[in-house]
MARDREN-87381 format. One record per atom (N, C-alpha, C, O): x, y, z; residue in one letter. Coordinates in steps of 0.2 Angstrom, whole numbers, padded with zeros to 4 digits, always signed. Example, Ala and Ser with C-alpha at 12.3 -4.5 7.8 and 13.67 -1.06 7.14 Angstrom:
# MARDREN-87381
+0066-0028+0039a;+0062-0022+0039a;+0066-0016+0039a;+0071-0017+0042a;+0064-0011+0035s;+0068-0005+0036s;+0064+0000+0039s;+0067+0006+0040s;
***
This chain:
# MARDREN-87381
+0113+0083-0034x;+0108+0077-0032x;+0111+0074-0026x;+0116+0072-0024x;+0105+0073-0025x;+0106+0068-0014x;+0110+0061-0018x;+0109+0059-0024x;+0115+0059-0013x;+0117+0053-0014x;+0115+0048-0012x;+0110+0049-0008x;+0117+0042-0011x;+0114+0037-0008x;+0113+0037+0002x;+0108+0037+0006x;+0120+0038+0003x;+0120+0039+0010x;+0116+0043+0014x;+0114+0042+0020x;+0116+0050+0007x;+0110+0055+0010x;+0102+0052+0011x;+0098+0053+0016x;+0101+0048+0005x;+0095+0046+0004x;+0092+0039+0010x;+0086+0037+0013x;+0099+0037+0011x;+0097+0032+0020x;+0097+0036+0025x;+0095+0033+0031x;+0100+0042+0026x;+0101+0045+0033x;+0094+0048+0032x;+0091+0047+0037x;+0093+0051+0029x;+0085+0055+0028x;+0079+0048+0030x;+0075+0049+0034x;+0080+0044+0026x;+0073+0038+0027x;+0073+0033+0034x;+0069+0029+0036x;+0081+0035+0038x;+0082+0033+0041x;+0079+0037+0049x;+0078+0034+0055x;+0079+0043+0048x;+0076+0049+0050x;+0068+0048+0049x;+0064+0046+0053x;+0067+0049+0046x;+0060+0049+0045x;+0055+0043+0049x;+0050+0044+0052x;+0059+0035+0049x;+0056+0031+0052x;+0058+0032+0059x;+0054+0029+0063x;+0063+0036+0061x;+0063+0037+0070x;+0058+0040+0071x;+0054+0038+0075x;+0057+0047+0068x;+0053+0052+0070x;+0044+0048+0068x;+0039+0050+0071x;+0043+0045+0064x;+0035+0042+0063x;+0037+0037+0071x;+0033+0038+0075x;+0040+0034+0072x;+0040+0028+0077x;+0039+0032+0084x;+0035+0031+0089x;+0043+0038+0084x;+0043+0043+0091x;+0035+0048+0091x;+0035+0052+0095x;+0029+0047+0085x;+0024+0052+0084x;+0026+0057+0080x;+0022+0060+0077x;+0031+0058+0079x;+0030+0065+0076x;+0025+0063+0067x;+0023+0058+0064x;+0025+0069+0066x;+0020+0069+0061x;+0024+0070+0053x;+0028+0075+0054x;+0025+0068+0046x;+0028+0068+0043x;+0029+0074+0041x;+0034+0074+0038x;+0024+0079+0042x;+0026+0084+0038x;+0031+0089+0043x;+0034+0095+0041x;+0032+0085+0047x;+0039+0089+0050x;+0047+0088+0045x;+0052+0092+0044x;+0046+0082+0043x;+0053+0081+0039x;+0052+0082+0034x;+0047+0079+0031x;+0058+0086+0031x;+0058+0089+0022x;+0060+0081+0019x;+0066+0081+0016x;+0057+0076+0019x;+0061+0071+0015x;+0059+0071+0010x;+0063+0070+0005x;+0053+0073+0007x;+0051+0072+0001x;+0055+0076-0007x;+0056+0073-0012x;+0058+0083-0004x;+0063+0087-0009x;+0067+0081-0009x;+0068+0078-0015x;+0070+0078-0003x;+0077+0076-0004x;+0078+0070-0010x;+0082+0070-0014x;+0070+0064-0007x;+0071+0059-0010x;+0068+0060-0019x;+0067+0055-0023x;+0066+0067-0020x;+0063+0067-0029x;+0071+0068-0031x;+0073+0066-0036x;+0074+0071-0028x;+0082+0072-0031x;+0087+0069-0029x;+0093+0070-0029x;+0082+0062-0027x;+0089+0057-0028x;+0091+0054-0034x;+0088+0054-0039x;+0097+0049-0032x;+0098+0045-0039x;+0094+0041-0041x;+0092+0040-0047x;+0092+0036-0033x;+0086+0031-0035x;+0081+0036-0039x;+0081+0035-0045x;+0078+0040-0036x;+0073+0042-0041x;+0072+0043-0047x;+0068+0041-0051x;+0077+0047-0050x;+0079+0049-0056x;+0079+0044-0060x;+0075+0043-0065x;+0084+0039-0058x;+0084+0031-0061x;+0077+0030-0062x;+0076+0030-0068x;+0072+0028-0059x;+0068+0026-0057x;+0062+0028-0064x;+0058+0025-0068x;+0063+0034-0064x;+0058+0037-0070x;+0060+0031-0077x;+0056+0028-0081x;+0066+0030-0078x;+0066+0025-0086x;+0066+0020-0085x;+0071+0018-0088x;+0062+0015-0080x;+0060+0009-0079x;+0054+0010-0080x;+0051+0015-0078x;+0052+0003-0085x;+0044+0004-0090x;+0039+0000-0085x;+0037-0005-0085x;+0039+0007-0081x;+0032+0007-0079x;+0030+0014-0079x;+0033+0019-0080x;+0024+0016-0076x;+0021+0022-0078x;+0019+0023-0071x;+0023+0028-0069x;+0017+0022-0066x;+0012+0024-0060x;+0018+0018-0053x;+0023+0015-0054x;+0015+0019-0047x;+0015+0015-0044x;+0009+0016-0040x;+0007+0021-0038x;+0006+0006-0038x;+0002+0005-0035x;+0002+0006-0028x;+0008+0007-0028x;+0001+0006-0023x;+0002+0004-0016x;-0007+0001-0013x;-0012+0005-0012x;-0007-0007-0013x;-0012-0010-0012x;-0013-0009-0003x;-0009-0009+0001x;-0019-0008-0002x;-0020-0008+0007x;-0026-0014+0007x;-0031-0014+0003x;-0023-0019+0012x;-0029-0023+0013x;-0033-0020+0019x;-0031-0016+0024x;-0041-0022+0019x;-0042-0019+0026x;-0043-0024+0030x;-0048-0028+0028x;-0039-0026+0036x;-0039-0033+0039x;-0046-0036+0040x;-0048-0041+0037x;-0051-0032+0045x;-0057-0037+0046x;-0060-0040+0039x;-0064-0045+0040x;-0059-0037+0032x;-0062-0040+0025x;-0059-0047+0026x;-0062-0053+0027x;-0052-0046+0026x;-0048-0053+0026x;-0047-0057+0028x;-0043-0062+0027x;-0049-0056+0035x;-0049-0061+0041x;-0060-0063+0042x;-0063-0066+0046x;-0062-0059+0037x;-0069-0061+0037x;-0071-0066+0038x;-0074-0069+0042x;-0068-0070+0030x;-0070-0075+0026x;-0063-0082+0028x;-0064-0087+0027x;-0056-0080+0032x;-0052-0083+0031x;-0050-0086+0038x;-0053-0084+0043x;-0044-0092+0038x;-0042-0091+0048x;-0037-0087+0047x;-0033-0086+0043x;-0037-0083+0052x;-0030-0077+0052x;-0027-0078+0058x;-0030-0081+0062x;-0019-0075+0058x;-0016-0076+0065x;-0019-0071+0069x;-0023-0067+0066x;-0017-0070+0075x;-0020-0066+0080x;-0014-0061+0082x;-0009-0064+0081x;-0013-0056+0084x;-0020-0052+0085x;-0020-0047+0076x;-0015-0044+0074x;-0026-0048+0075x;-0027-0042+0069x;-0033-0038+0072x;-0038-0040+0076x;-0031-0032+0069x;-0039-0027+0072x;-0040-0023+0065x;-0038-0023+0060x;-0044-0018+0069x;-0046-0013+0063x;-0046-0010+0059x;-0048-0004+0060x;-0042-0011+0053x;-0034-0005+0052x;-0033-0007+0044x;-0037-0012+0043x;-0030-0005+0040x;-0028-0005+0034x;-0020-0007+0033x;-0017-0002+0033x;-0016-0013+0033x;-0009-0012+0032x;-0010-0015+0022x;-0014-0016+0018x;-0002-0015+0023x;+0000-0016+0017x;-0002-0023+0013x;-0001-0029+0015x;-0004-0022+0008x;-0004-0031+0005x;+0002-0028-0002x;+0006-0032-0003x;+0002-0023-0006x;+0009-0023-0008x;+0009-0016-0014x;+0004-0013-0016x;+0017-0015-0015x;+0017-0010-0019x;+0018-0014-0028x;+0023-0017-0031x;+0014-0012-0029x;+0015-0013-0039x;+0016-0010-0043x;+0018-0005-0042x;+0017-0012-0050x;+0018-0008-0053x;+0014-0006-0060x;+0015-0009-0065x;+0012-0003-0060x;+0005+0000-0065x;+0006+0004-0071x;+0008+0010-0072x;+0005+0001-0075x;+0004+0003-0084x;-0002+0006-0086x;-0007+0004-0083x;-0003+0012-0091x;-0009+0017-0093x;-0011+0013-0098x;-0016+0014-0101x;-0006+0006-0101x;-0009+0005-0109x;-0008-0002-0108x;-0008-0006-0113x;-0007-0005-0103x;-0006-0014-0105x;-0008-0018-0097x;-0011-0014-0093x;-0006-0023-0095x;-0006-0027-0089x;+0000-0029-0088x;+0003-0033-0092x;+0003-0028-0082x;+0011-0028-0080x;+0010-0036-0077x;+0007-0038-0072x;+0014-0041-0080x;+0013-0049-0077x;+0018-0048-0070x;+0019-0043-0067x;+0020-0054-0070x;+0026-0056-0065x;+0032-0053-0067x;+0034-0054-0073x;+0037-0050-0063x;+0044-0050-0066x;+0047-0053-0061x;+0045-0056-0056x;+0054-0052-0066x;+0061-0055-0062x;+0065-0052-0059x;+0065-0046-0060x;+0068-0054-0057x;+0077-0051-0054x;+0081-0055-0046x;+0081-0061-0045x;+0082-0050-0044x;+0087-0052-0038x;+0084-0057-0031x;+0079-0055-0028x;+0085-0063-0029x;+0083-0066-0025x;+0082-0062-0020x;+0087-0058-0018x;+0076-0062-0017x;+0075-0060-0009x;+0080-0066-0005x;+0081-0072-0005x;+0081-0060+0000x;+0085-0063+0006x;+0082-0057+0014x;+0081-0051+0014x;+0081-0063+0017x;+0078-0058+0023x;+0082-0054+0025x;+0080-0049+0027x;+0090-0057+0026x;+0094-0050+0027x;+0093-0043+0024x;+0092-0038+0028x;+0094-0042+0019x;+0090-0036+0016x;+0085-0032+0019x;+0085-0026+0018x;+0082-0034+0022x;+0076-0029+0026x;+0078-0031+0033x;+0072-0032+0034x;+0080-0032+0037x;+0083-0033+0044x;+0082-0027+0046x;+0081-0027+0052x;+0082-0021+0043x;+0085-0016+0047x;+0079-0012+0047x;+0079-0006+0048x;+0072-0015+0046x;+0066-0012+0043x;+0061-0019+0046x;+0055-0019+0044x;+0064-0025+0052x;+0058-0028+0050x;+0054-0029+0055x;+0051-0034+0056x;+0054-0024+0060x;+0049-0022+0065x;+0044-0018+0061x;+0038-0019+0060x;+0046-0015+0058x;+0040-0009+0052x;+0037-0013+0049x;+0031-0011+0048x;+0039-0019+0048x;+0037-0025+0041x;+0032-0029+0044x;+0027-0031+0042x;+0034-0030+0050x;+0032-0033+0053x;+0023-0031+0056x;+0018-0034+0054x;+0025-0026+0059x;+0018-0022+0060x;+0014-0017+0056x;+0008-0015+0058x;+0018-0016+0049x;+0013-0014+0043x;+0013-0017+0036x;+0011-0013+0031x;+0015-0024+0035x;+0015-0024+0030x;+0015-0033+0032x;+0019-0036+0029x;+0011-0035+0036x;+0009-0042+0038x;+0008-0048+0035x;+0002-0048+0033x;+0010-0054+0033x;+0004-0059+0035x;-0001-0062+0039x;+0000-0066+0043x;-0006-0058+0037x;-0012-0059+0041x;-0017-0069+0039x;-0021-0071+0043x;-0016-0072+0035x;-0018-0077+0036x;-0013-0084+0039x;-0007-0084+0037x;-0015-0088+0043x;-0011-0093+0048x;-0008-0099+0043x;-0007-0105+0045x;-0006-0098+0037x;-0003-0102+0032x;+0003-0098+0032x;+0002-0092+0035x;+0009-0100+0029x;+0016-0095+0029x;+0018-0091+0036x;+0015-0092+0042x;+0022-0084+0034x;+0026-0081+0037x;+0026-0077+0033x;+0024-0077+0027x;+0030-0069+0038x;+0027-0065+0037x;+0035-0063+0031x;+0035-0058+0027x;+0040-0067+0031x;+0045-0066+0028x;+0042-0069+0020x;+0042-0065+0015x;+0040-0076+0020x;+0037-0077+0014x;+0032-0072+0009x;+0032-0071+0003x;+0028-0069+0014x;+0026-0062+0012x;+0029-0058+0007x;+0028-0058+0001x;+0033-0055+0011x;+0036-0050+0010x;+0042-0054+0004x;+0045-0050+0001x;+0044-0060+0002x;+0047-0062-0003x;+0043-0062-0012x;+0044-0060-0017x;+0038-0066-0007x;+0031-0065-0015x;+0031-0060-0019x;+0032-0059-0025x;+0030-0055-0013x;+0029-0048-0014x;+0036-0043-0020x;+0035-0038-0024x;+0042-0047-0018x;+0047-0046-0021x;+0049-0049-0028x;+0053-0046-0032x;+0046-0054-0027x;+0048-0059-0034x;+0040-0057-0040x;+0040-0057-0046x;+0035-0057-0036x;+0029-0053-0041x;+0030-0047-0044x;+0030-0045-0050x;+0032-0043-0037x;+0029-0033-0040x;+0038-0030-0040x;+0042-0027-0043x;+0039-0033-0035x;+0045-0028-0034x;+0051-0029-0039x;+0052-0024-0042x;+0054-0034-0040x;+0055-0034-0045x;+0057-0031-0049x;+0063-0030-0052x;+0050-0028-0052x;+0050-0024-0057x;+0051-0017-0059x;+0050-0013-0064x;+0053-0016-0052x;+0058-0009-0048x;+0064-0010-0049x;+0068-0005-0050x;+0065-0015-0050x;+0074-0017-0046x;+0077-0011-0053x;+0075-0010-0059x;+0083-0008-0051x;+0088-0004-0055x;+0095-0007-0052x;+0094-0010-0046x;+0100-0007-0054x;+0108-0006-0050x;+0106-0001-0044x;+0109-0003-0039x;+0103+0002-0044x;+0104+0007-0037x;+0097+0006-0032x;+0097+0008-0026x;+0090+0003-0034x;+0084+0003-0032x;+0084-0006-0029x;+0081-0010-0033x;+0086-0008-0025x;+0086-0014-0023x;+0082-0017-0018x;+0077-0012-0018x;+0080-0022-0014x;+0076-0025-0010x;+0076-0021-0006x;+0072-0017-0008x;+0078-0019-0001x;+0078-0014+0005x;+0074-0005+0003x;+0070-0002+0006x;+0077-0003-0003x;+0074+0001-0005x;+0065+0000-0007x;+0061+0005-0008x;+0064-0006-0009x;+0054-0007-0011x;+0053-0006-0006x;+0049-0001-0005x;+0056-0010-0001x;+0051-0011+0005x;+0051-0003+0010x;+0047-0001+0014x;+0057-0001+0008x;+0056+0006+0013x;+0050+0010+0009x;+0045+0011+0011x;+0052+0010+0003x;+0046+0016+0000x;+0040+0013+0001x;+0036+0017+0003x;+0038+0007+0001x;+0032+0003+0002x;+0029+0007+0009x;+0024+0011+0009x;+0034+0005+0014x;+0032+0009+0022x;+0031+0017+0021x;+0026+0020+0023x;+0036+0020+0016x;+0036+0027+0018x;+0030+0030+0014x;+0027+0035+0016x;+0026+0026+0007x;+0020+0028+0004x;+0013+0028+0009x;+0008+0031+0009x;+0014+0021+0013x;+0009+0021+0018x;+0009+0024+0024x;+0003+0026+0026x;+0014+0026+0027x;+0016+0031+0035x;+0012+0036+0030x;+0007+0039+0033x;+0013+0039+0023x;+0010+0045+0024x;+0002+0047+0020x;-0001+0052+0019x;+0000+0041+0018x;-0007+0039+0015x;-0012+0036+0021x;-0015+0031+0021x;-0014+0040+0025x;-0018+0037+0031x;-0027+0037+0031x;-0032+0039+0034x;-0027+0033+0026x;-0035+0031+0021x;-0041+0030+0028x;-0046+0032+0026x;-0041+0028+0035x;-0043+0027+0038x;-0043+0035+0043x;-0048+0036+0046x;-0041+0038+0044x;-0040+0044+0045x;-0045+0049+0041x;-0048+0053+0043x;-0044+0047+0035x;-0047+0053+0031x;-0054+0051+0029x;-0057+0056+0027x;-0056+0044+0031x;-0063+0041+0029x;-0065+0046+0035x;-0070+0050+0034x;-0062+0043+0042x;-0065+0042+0047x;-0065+0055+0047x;-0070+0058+0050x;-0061+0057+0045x;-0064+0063+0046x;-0069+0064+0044x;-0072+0068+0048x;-0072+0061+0036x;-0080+0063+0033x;-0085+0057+0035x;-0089+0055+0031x;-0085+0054+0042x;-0088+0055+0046x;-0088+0045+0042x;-0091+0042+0046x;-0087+0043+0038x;-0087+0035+0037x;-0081+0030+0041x;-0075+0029+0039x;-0084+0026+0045x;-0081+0024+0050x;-0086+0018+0048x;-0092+0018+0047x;-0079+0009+0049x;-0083+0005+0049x;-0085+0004+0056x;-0083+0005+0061x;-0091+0001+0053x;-0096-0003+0060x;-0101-0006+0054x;-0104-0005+0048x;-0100-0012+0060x;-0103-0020+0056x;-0109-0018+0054x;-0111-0013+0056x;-0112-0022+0049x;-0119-0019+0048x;-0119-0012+0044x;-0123-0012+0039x;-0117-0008+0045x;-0117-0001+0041x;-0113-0002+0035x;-0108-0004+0034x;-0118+0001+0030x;-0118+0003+0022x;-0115+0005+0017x;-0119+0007+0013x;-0110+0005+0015x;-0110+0015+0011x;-0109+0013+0004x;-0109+0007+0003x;-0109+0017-0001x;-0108+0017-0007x;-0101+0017-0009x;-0097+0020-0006x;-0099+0014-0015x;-0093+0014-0017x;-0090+0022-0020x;-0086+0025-0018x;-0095+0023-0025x;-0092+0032-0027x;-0091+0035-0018x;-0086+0039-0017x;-0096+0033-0013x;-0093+0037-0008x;-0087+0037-0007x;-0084+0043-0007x;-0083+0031-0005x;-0076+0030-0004x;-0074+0034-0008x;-0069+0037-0006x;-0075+0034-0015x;-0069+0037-0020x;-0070+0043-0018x;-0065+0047-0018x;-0077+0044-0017x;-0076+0054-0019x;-0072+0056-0009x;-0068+0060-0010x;-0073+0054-0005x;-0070+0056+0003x;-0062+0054+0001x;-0057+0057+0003x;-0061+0049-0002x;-0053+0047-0002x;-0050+0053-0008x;-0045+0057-0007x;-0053+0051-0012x;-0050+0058-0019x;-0048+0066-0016x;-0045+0070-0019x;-0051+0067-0010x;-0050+0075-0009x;-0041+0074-0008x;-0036+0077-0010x;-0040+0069-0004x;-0034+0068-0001x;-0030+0065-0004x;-0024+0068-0003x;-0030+0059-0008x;-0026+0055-0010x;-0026+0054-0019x;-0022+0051-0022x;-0031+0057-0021x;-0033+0055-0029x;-0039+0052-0029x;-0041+0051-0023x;-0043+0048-0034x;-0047+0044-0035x;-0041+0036-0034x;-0035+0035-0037x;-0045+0032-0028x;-0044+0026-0027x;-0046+0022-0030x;-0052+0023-0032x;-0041+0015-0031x;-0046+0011-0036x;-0047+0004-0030x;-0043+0001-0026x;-0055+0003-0030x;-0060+0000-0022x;-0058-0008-0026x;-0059-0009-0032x;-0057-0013-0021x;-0058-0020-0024x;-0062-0022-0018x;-0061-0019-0013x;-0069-0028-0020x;-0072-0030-0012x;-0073-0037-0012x;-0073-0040-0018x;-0075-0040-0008x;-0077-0046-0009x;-0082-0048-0003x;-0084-0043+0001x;-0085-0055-0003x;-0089-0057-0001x;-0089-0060+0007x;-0084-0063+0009x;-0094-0056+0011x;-0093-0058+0016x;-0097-0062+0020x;-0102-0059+0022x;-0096-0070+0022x;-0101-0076+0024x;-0105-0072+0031x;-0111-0070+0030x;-0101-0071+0037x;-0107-0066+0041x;-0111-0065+0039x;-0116-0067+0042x;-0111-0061+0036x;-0118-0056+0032x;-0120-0059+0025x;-0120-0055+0020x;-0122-0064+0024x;-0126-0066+0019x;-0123-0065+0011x;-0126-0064+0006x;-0117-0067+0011x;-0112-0064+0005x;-0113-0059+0002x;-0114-0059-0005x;-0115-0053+0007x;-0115-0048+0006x;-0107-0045+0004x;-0102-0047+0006x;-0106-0038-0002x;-0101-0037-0004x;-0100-0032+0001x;-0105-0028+0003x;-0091-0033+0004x;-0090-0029+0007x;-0083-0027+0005x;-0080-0030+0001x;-0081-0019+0008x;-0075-0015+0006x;-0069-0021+0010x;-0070-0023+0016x;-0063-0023+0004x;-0057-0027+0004x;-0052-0025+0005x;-0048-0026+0009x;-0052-0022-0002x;-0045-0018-0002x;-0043-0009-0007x;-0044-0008-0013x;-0040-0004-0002x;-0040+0001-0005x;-0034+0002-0011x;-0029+0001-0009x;-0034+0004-0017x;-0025+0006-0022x;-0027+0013-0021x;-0032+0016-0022x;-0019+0015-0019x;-0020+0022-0021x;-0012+0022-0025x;-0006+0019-0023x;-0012+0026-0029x;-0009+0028-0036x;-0005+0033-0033x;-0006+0037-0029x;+0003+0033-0037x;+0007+0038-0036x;+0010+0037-0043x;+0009+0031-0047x;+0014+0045-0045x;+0018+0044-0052x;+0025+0044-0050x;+0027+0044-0044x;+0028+0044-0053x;+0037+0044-0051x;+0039+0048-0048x;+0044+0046-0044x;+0036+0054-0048x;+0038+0058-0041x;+0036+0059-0035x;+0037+0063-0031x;+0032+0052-0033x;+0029+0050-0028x;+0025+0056-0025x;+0025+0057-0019x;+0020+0058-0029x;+0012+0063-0030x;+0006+0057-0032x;+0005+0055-0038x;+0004+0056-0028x;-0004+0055-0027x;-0008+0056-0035x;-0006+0060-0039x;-0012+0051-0038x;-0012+0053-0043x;-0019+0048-0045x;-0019+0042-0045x;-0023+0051-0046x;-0030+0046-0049x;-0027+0040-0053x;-0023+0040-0058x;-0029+0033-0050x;-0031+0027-0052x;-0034+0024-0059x;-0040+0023-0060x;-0030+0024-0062x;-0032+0023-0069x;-0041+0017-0068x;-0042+0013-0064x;-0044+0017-0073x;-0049+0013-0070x;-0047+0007-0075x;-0049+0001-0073x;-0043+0008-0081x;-0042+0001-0084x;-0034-0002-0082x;-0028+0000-0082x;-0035-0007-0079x;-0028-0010-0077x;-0027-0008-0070x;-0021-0008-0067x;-0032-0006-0068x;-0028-0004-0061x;-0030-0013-0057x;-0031-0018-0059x;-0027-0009-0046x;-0026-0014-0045x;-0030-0017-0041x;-0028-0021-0037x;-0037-0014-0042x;-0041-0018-0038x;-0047-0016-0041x;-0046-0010-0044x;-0053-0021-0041x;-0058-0018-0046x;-0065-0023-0040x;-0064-0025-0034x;-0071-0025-0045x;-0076-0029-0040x;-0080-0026-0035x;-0082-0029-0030x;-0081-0019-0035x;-0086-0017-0029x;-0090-0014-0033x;-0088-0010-0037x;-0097-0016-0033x;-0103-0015-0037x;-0105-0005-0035x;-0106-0002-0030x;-0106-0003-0044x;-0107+0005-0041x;-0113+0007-0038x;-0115+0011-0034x;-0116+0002-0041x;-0123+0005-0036x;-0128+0002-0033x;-0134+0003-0033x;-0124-0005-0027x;-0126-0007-0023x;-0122-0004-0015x;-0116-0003-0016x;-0126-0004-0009x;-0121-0004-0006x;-0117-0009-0003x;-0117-0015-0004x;-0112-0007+0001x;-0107-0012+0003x;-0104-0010+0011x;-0103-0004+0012x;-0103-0015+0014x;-0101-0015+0020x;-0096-0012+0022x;-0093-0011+0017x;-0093-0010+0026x;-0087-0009+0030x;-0088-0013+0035x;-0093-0011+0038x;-0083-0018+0038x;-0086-0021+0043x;-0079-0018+0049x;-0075-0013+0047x;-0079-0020+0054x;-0074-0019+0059x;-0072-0024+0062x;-0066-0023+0065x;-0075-0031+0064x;-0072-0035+0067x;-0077-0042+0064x;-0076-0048+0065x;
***
C-alpha cells in the first residue's frame, strides 16, 4: 500500500500537470490513491457515498451581490457526505486553521470560491470543514486532505464540458428540461442530483443552481441516490433556464 508521502508526491504531481494543461488522464494517480491508507481507512467511516456540490455562478450571483469577477463556469460550493438510509447532520472534529491548506490556496481560491460579497473565501472553506468535512476526518484523513480530494474530484468532473459536448450551453433566455441534464450528464458522470432556484430577471422563473455528482469510496462516479441526496427543487416537467450572465 502507497504511503502517505507517496500519496502527497502523486497529488502534488497531478495539481502541477492540471495547472501546466496537461490532461488528467495522463497521470496513473487514481491506482495510487485507491491503495492508499487514507483510502482504505476511509471505507469504515459511516458514510456511504461522497457528494461533491457545483454551484453554477451566474444562478448565484442571479439573485445575490457577488464579488467581481465571477463568470460562466461551475466551481465548487462543497464536498458531503452522503447516506442511502438516513440524513447525515452537522459533524465535528478538528478546528480549521488556514494554515492547513496554504499549500493548496491558489486552487481554493480559483475553484472553490466565495462568490457572495459577505465573508471570505477562508471563512468558506472553514464552514465547509466544520459542516461536511468533518465528517471525513480519520487519524490520517485531515483538513488538507478534504480540500485536495474536493479539487482533485472536480479537476476531473468537467460538467460544463460535457453539457456543452451534447450541444446544451447556457444562454440566457434558453430552456431545457431537467431529465435532460440528467440524462447528457449520466453518460459521463452517473445520474446527478439537479437543485434550482428562482431567478428575479426572468420572472422567478426556475433556473439550473447547482449540479451533485456522487462518488463511492473508491472515488468511481456513481448515481445520486434521489432520497437524501444533495440537491433537490427543479421541477420535472417544466422547463428551466440556464442563464450565463
Amino acid at each position: 500500500m502507497a504511503n502517505k508521502n507517496t500519496f502527497f508526491l502523486l497529488l502534488t504531481i497531478l495539481i502541477l500537470n492540471v495547472l501546466k494543461g496537461y490532461g488528467l488522464d495522463d497521470i496513473a494517480f487514481m491506482e495510487s490513491y485507491d491503495s492508499s491508507n487514507e483510502l482504505e481507512e476511509m471505507k469504515a467511516v459511516l458514510f456511504d457515498y461522497y457528494q461533491l456540490v457545483l454551484q453554477w455562478q451566474p444562478a448565484t450571483c442571479s439573485n445575490l451581490t457577488c464579488l467581481k469577477p465571477w463568470s460562466s463556469r461551475f466551481s465548487i460550493n462543497g464536498l458531503w457526505a452522503g447516506s442511502y438510509s438516513r440524513s447525515i447532520g452537522q459533524c465535528s472534529g478538528s478546528e480549521f486553521l488556514q494554515q492547513n491548506i496554504s499549500s493548496i490556496r491558489r486552487e481554493l481560491d480559483e475553484d472553490w470560491p466565495r462568490l457572495v460579497v459577505i465573508g471570505s473565501n477562508p471563512a468558506v472553506w472553514g464552514d465547509e470543514w466544520d459542516l461536511h468535512g468533518t465528517c471525513f476526518e480519520t487519524p490520517t484523513f485531515q483538513i488538507s486532505d478534504y480540500f485536495r480530494l474536493g479539487l482533485y474530484l472536480f479537476w476531473r468532473s468537467d460538467v460544463l464540458q460535457a453539457l456543452e459536448k451534447y450541444g446544451m450551453e447556457p444562454v440566457d433566455g434558453r430552456r431545457y428540461l431537467a431529465p435532460d441534464f440528467e440524462s447528457v450528464l449520466n453518460v459521463s458522470f452517473g445520474k446527478p442530483a439537479l437543485r434550482c432556484s428562482r431567478n428575479v430577471k426572468y420572472n422567478l422563473q426556475y433556473q439550473l443552481a447547482e449540479v451533485a455528482l456522487c462518488f463511492d469510496k473508491c472515488l468511481r462516479h456513481i448515481n445520486c441516490p434521489s432520497q437524501y441526496s444533495a440537491a433537490n427543487g427543479c421541477p420535472r416537467n417544466q422547463f428551466i433556464l440556464w442563464v450565463k450572465n
